[in-house]
Phi, psi and omega in degrees: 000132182228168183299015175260348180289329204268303174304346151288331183269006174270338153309286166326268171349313151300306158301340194036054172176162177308288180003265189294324155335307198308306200266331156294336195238033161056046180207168198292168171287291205279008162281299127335266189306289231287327174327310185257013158297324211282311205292276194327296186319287213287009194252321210102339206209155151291123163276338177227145179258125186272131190219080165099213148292003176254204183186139121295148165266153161299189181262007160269319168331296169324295163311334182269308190322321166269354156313283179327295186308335169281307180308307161319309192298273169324318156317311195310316183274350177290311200285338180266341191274306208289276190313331174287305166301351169252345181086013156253120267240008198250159165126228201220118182265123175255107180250168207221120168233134176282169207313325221240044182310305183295346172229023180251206192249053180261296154003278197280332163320290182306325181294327201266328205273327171306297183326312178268052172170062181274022173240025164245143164231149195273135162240130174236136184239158164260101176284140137293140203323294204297318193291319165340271182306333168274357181257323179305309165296355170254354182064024156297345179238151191274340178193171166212166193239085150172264202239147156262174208256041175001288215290358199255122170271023181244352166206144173293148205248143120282021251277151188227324170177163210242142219206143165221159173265167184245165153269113182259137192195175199230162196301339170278359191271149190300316175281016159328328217238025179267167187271330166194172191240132166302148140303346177300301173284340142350276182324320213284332188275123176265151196244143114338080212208141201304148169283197201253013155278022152260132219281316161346298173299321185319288184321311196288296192301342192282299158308347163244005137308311143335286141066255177077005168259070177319129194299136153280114159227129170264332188230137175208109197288159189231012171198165193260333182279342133341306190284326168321310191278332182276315204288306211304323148207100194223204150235016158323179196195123164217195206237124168210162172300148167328300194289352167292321189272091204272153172307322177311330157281168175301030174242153184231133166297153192216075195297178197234131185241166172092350053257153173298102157324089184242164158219154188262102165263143197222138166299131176229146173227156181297135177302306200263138162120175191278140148263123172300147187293303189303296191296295201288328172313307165326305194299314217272355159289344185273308194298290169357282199313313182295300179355329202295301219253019179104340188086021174284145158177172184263120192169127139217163224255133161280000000 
């Protein structure tokens, strides 16, 4: 068996046909089979059920199938650990940022981090919470960037900075004009509020059910500057972090009591697995940066 069977048939799997398989891993189709023919002979067994133009795995298929996905992982990083160990400094980083990436110091960071290292290049995606965290865990990503989690033991924290949420509203809502709100009279409000792949929303719900007092939420957005553009006029009301909300907008922050709602943003890593030379240089420029100020900051986490 050699690594080019276990990436055509991890090709496959993904593609779910020869075809299209063929043409991702760049070889003819009848090239592609007799490759998984020859994988099958040396297995013993069928991995796939040819079924028309698609394909399934059998249930031995199913079973290799989360080798191979490991067996990949681990080459990719013995080849990145082996280039860290010669000093080279190149190849490719993939990170996870929470939603409000444009208006935190991620930015100038990542800008900073191109200058000095230009032969590495960054892909940074805006995850939602659940996928964020199932791509880390899958060691598709070298780190993320957003809020933790105390209770999940499958990855190590940075904390970077503590964060509260505010009540945010526009000049027509009647509270506009109090100096702060218990969380309690929250319920009293109808609200305006992030959907639920938002880690925020995660907090509110969690919190007032526990409670026993359920949020009136009437409307519900997937961005913030949409909620924004709805509270300025209207007498609607939502809950988003301090840092989300640059001042400039046409809203006013409202802190919140009784407790303070705070959270933790944090650099998160895979418990288990490699770190590049590259992923940790980034991190410790991400740290820096909150640093300056103490860990005040703009961020919210999807």
């Amino acid at each position: 068996m050699e690594l080019r069977h276990i990436r055509y048939f991890q090709a496959i799997c993904k593609a779910g046909s020869f075809s299209r398989a063929a043409e991702a891993v760049h070889v003819t189709q009848p090239t592609l089979s007799h490759q998984i023919k020859q994988l099958e002979d040396e297995l013993g067994t069928h991995l796939l059920h040819r079924l028309g133009h698609r394909v399934e795995l059998t249930e031995a298929g199913k079973v290799f199938a989360l080798y191979c996905a490991e067996i990949l992982r681990n080459v990719n990083q013995g080849v990145t650990a082996v280039k860290d160990l010669e000093g080279l400094l190149y190849g490719n980083l993939r990170v996870a940022v929470f939603h409000s990436f444009s208006a935190s110091k991620l930015p100038a960071v990542f800008a900073d981090f191109a200058s000095r290292f230009p032969g590495v290049h960054i892909v940074a995606l805006q995850l939602p919470r659940t996928e964020m965290q199932e791509s880390l865990q899958k060691g598709e990503l070298d780190f993320a960037v957003g809020y933790s989690n105390p209770d999940d033991r499958n990855f190590v924290t940075e904390l970077l900075f503590e964060e509260s949420l505010m009540l945010i509203v526009g000049s027509r809502h009647p509270w506009v004009n109090v100096d702060a709100v218990p969380m309690q009279r929250l319920a009293e409000l109808p609200l305006v509020l992030l959907t639920h792949e938002f880690g925020v929303r995660h907090y509110l719900d969690d919190y007032f059910s526990r409670a026993g007092t359920p949020l009136r939420v009437v409307l519900e957005m997937n961005a913030i500057d949409p909620i924004i553009a709805v509270l300025h006029n209207t007498a609607l009301a939502s809950i988003l972090p301090q840092g989300a909300v640059q001042d400039s907008k046409p809203v006013r922050k409202i802190p919140l009591l009784h407790p303070v709602p705070k959270r933790q943003a944090a650099i998160l890593w895979r418990r288990s697995g490699h770190r590049s030379a590259a992923a940790l240089r980034l991190a410790q420029m991400i740290s820096a940066a909150y640093a300056e100020d103490g860990g005040v900051a703009a961020g919210i986490e999807r």
